[in-house]
C-alpha positions as CSV (number, residue, x, y, z in Angstrom):
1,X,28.9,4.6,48.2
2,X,28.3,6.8,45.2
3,X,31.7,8.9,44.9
4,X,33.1,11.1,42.6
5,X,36.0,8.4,41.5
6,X,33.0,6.3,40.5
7,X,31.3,9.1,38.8
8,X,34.3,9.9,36.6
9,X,35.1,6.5,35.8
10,X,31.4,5.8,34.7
11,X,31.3,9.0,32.9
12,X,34.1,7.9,30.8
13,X,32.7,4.8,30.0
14,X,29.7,6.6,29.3
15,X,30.1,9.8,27.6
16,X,31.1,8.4,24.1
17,X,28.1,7.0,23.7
18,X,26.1,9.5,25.1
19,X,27.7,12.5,22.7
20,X,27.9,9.9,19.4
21,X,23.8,10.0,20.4
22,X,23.7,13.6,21.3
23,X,25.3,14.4,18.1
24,X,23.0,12.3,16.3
25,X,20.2,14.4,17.6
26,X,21.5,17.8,17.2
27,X,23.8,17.6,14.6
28,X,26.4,20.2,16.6
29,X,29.3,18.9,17.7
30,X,29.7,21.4,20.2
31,X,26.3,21.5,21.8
32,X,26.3,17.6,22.2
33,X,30.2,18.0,24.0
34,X,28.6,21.0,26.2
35,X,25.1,18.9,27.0
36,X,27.1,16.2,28.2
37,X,29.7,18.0,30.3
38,X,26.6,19.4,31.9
39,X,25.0,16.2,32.4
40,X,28.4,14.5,33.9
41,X,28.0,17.9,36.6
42,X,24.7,17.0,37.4
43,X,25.6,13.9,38.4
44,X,28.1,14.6,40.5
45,X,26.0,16.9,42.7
46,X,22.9,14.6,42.6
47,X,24.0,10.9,42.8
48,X,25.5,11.3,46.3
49,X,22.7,11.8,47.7
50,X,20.4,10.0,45.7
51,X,22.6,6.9,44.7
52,X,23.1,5.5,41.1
53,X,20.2,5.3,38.2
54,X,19.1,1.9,37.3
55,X,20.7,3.0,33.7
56,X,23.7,5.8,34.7
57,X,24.3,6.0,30.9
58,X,20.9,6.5,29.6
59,X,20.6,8.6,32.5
60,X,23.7,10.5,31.1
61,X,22.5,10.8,27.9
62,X,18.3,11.5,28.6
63,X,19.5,14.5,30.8
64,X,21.9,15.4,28.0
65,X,19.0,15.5,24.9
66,X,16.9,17.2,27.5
67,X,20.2,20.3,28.2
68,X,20.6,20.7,24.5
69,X,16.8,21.3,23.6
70,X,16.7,24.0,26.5
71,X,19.6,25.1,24.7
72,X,17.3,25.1,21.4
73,X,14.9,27.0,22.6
74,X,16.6,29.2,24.4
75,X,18.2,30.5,21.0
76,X,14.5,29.8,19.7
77,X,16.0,26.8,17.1
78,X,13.0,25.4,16.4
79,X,13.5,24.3,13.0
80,X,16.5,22.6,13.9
81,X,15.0,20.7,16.7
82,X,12.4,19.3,14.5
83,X,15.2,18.4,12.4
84,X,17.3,17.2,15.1
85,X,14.0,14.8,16.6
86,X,14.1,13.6,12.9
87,X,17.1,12.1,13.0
88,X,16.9,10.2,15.7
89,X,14.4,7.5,13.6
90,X,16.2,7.1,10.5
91,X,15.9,3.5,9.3
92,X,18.1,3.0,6.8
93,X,21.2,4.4,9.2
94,X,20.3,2.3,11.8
95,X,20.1,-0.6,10.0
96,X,24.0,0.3,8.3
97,X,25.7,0.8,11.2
98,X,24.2,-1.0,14.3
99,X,25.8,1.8,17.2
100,X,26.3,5.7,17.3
101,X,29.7,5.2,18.6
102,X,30.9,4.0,15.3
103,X,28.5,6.0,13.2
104,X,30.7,8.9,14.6
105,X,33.9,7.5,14.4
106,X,33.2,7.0,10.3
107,X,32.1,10.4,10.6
108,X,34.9,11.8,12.0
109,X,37.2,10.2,9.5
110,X,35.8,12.2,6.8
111,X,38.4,12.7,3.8
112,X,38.2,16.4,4.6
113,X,40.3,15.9,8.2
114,X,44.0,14.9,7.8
115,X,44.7,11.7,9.1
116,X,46.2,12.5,12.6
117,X,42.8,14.8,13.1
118,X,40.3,12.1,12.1
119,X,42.5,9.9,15.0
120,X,42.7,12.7,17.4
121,X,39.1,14.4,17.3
122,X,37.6,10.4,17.4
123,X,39.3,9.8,20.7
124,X,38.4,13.2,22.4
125,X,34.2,12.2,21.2
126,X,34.4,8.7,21.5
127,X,36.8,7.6,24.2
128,X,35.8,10.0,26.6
129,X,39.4,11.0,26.4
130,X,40.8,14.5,27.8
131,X,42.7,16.6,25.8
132,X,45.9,15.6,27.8
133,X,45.3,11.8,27.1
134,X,44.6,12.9,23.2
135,X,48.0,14.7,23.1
136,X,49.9,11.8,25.2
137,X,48.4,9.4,22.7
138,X,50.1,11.6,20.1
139,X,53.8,12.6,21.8
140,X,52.6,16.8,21.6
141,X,51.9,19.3,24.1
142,X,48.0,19.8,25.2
143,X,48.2,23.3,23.8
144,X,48.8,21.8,20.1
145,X,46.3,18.9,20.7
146,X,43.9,21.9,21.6
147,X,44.4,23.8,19.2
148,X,44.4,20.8,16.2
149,X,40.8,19.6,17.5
150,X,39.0,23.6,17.7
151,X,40.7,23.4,13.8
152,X,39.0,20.3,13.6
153,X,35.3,21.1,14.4
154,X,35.4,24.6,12.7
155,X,36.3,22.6,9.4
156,X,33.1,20.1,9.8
157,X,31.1,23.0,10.2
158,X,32.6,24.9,7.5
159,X,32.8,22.2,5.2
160,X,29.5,20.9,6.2
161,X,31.1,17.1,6.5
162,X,27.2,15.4,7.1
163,X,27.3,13.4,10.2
164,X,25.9,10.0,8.2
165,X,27.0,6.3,7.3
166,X,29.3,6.3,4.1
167,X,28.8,4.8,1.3
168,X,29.6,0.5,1.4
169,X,31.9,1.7,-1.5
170,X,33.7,4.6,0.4
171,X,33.8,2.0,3.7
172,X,37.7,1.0,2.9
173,X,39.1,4.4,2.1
174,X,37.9,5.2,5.3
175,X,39.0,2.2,7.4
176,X,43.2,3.1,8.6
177,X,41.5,5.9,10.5
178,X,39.4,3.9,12.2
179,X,41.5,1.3,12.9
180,X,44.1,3.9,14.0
181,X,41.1,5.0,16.4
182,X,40.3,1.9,18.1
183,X,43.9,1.0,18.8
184,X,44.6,3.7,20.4
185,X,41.3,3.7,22.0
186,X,42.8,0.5,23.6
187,X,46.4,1.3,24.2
188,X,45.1,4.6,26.4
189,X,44.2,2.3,29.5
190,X,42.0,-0.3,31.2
191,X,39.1,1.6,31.2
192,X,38.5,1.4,27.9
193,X,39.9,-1.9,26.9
194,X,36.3,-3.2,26.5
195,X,34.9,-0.6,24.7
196,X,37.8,-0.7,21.9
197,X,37.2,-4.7,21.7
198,X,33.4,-4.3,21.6
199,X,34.0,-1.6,19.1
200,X,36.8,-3.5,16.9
201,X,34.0,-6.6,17.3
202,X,31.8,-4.6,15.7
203,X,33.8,-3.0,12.9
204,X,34.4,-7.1,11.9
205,X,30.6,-7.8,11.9
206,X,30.1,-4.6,9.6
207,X,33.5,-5.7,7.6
208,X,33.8,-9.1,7.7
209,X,36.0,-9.8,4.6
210,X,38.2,-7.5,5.7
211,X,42.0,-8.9,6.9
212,X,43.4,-6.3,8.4
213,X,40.1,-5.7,10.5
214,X,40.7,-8.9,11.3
215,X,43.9,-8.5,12.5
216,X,43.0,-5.7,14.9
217,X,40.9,-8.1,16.3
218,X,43.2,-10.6,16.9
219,X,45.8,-8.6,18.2
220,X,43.7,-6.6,20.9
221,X,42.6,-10.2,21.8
222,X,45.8,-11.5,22.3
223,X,47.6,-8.9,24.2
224,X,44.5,-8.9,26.6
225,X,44.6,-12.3,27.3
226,X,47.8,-11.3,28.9
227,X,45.8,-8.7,31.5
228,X,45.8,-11.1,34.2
229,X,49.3,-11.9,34.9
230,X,50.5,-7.9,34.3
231,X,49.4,-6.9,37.7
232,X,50.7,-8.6,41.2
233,X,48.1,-8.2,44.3
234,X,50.3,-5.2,45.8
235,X,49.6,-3.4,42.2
236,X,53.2,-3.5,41.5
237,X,53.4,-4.2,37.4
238,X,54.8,-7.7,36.1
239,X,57.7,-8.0,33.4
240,X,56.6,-9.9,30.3
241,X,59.2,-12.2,31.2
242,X,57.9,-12.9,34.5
243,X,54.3,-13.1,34.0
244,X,52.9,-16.4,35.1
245,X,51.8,-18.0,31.8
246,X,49.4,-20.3,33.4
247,X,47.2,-17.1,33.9
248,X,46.8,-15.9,30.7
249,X,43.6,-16.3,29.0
250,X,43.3,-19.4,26.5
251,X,39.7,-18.5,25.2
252,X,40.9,-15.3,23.8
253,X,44.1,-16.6,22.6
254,X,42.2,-19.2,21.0
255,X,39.9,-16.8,19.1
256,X,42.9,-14.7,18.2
257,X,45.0,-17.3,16.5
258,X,41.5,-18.4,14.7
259,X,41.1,-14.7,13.6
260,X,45.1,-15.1,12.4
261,X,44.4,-18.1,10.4
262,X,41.8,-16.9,8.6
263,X,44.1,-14.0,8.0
264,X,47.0,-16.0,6.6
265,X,44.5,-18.1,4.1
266,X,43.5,-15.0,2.7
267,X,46.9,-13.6,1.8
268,X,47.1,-10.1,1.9
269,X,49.3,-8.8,5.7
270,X,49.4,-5.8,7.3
271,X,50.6,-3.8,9.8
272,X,47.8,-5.2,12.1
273,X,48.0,-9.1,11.2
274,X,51.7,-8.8,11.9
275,X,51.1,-7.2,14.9
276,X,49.0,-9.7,16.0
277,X,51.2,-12.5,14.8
278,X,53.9,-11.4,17.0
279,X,51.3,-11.7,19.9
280,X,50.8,-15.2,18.6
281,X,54.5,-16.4,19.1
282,X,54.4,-15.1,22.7
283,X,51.7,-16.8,23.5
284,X,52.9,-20.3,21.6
285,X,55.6,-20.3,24.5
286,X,55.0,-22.1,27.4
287,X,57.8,-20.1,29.1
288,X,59.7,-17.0,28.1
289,X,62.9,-18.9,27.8
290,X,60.8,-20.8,24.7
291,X,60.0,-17.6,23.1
292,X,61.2,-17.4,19.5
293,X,62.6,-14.3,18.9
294,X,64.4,-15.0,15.7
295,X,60.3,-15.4,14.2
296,X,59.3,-12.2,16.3
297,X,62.4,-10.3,14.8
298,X,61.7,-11.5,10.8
299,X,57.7,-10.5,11.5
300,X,59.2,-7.0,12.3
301,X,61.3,-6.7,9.5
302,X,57.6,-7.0,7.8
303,X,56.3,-4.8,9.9
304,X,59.2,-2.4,9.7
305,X,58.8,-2.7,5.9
306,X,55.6,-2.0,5.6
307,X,55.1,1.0,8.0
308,X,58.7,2.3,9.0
309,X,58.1,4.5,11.8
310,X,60.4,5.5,15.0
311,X,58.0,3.0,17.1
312,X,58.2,0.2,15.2
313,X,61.8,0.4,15.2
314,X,61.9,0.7,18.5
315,X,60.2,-2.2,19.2
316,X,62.0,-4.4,16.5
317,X,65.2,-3.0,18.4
318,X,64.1,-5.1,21.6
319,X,63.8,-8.2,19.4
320,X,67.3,-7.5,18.1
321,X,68.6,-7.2,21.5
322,X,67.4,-11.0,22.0
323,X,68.6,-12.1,19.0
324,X,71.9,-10.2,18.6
325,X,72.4,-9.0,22.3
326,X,72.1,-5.5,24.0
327,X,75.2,-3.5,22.2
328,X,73.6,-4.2,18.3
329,X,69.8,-3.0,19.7
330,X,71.1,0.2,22.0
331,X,72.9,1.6,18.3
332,X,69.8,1.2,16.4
333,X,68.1,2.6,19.2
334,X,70.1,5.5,20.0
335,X,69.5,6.9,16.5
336,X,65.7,7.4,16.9
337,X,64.1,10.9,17.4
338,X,61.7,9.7,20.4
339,X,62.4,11.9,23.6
340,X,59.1,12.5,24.2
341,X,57.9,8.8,24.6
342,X,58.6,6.9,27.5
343,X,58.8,3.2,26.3
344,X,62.0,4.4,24.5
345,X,63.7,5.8,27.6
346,X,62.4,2.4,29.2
347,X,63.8,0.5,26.9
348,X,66.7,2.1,26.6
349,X,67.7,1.9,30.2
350,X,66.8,-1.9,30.0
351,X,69.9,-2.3,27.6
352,X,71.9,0.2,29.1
353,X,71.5,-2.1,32.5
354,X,72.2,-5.2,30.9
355,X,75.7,-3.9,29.2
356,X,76.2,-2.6,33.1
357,X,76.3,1.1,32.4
358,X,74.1,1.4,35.3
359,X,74.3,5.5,36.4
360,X,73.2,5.8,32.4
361,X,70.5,3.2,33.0
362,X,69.4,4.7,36.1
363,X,69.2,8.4,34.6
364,X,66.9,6.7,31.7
365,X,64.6,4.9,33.7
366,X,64.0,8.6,35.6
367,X,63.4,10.2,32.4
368,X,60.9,7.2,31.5
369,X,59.1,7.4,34.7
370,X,58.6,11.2,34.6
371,X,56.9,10.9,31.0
372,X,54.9,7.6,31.8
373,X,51.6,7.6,31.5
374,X,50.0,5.7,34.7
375,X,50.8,6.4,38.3
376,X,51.6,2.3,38.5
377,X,54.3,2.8,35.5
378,X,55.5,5.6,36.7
379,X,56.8,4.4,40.0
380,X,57.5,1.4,38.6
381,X,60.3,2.7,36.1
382,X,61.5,5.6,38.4
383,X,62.2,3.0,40.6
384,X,64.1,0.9,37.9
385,X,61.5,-1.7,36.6
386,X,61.8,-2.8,33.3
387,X,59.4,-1.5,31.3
388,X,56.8,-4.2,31.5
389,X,55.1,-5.0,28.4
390,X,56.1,-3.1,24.8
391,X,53.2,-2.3,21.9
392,X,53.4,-0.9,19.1
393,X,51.6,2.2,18.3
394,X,48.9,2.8,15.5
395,X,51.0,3.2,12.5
396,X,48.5,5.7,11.1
């Protein structure tokens, strides 16, 4: 049965393509976003009845292309549709980039765009993202998210940023953005898990000699290798600590820890090779008991070193409170400015519970369930569940 559940879910595995193609064509931002939305409406009161097209993407996008040159000639743009039809056959872009989807996330890293905006107005394109998921991903209100993207598509069109492949010399300046983008692409939920690793798969192929793109690899493949242990049958969410190890993935382990080697022969961490290195030392124990957490904790010094932000001292916090018990972690923890996210109030009520302040634990875990993301977190911290499974943020 063709529902609207699985209408929206294909739509947003969908539309990112479909507008990185629109915008291809038209060149307007706003008039792929609108031709789209309209297409995504279409669907919903037509597949009902007539079931799913062989191709509901290219579906998406052919009714799309044909919205936004009604559109066209509606405001009588010829010249622009010529121009537009153009673009769709230009060699040499094709052969630089081999997918829209990342053609437009270079494009929306453009120098011009501060580096929040680049991250920001790629996931709203891209991911398929709503402006609430854009501001989650970012710890503001929707209204600022709002308003920071409209600022963000006035100044391409004001500036005239050209929607086009960089330059192979201009490639690196551009590439924390992207990064930044795909991450977060991942972190925002199983939906798009997929399409960030296809992407990041991609942005290797195009970069190869890269490390760090490398390392974003490696760590999206490692923490996914972990997806089949997270979840029990009743949906209920599984504790790190409790996950049954003999379910997580060995092929994608495997191809992370290759990924890490290569990265440690050529010399030159980051953020995202350490990342992914601290993935690695889960997944080298056998149990949790095995885990060694004085490596983990010396990786995030590194990490903390190299990018000191509130998260990643958040997350080095839980490593201290293996290493150094629950008292040293809660101080460092207490002294971060991180209200608004709900892995610190989750992790914070895991070390208030384990130095038996439990009313102050219990409070916390509320505050983290009310701010959580998914309905499965939610109830599973408001009903005092550790928070399951810790990651760092983008450090861009």
């Amino acid at each position: 049965m063709v529902d609207q559940a699985l209408i929206g879910r294909i739509f947003r595995e969908e539309s990112g393509r479909s507008v990185a193609a629109l915008i291809r064509f038209c060149g307007d931002i706003d008039v792929a976003e609108d031709a789209v939305q309209d297409a995504f409406t279409l669907a919903l009161r037509t597949w009902p009845d007539t079931g799913l097209p062989a191709n509901p993407g290219g579906w998406i996008t052919t009714t799309a292309r044909t919205r936004a040159i009604d559109r066209f000639r509606r405001e009588k743009r010829g010249r622009e549709l010529q121009h537009a039809t153009a673009m769709l056959t230009t060699p040499e872009e094709v052969n630089t980039v081999p997918d829209d989807r990342l053609r437009l996330i270079f494009t929306c890293c453009h120098p011009a765009l501060s580096a929040q905006v680049r991250v920001a107005l790629t996931l709203r394109l891209l991911g398929g993202l709503s402006t609430v998921e854009v501001a989650q991903a970012f710890l503001v209100s929707e209204s600022t998210m709002a308003q920071r993207l409209v600022r963000a598509k006035h100044k391409i069109t004001a500036a005239r940023i050209p929607y086009r492949i960089p330059e192979p010399e201009d490639l690196p300046g551009r590439l924390r953005s992207v990064q930044a983008v795909l991450y977060l692409i991942y972190n925002t939920g199983n939906d798009l898990c997929g399409e960030a690793i296809r992407l990041a798969r991609l942005l290797h192929q195009l970069m190869p000699d890269e490390p760090e793109v490398a390392g974003l690899l490696a760590l999206m493949l490692l923490i996914e290798s972990r997806r089949p242990s997270r979840i029990r049958p009743d949906g209920s969410l599984v504790v790190l600590a409790e996950q049954d190890r003999t379910q997580w993935d060995q092929a994608l382990i495997q191809e992370g820890q290759d990924l890490l080697r290569w990265c440690l022969r050529r010399d030159h961490p980051g953020p995202y090779q350490l990342q992914a290195a601290i993935n690695a030392v889960h997944a080298d124990a056998a149990t949790a008991q095995d885990t060694d957490w004085p490596q983990i904790l010396t990786l995030y010094d590194h990490l903390y070193a190299l990018t000191p932000t509130p998260v990643v001292a958040l997350n080095r916090a839980i490593a201290v409170a293996e290493v150094h018990g629950p008292a040293s972690a809660l101080v460092l923890i207490d002294a971060l400015d991180l209200d608004g996210y709900y892995a610190f109030h989750a992790t914070r009520a895991d070390l208030l519970h384990q130095l038996g302040r439990h009313s102050e634990a219990s409070a916390a875990y509320q505050r983290a369930g009310a701010l959580a993301p998914t309905e499965a977190e939610r109830v599973f911290l408001s009903n005092g569940g550790r928070y399951p499974e810790p990651r760092e943020r983008s450090t861009t």
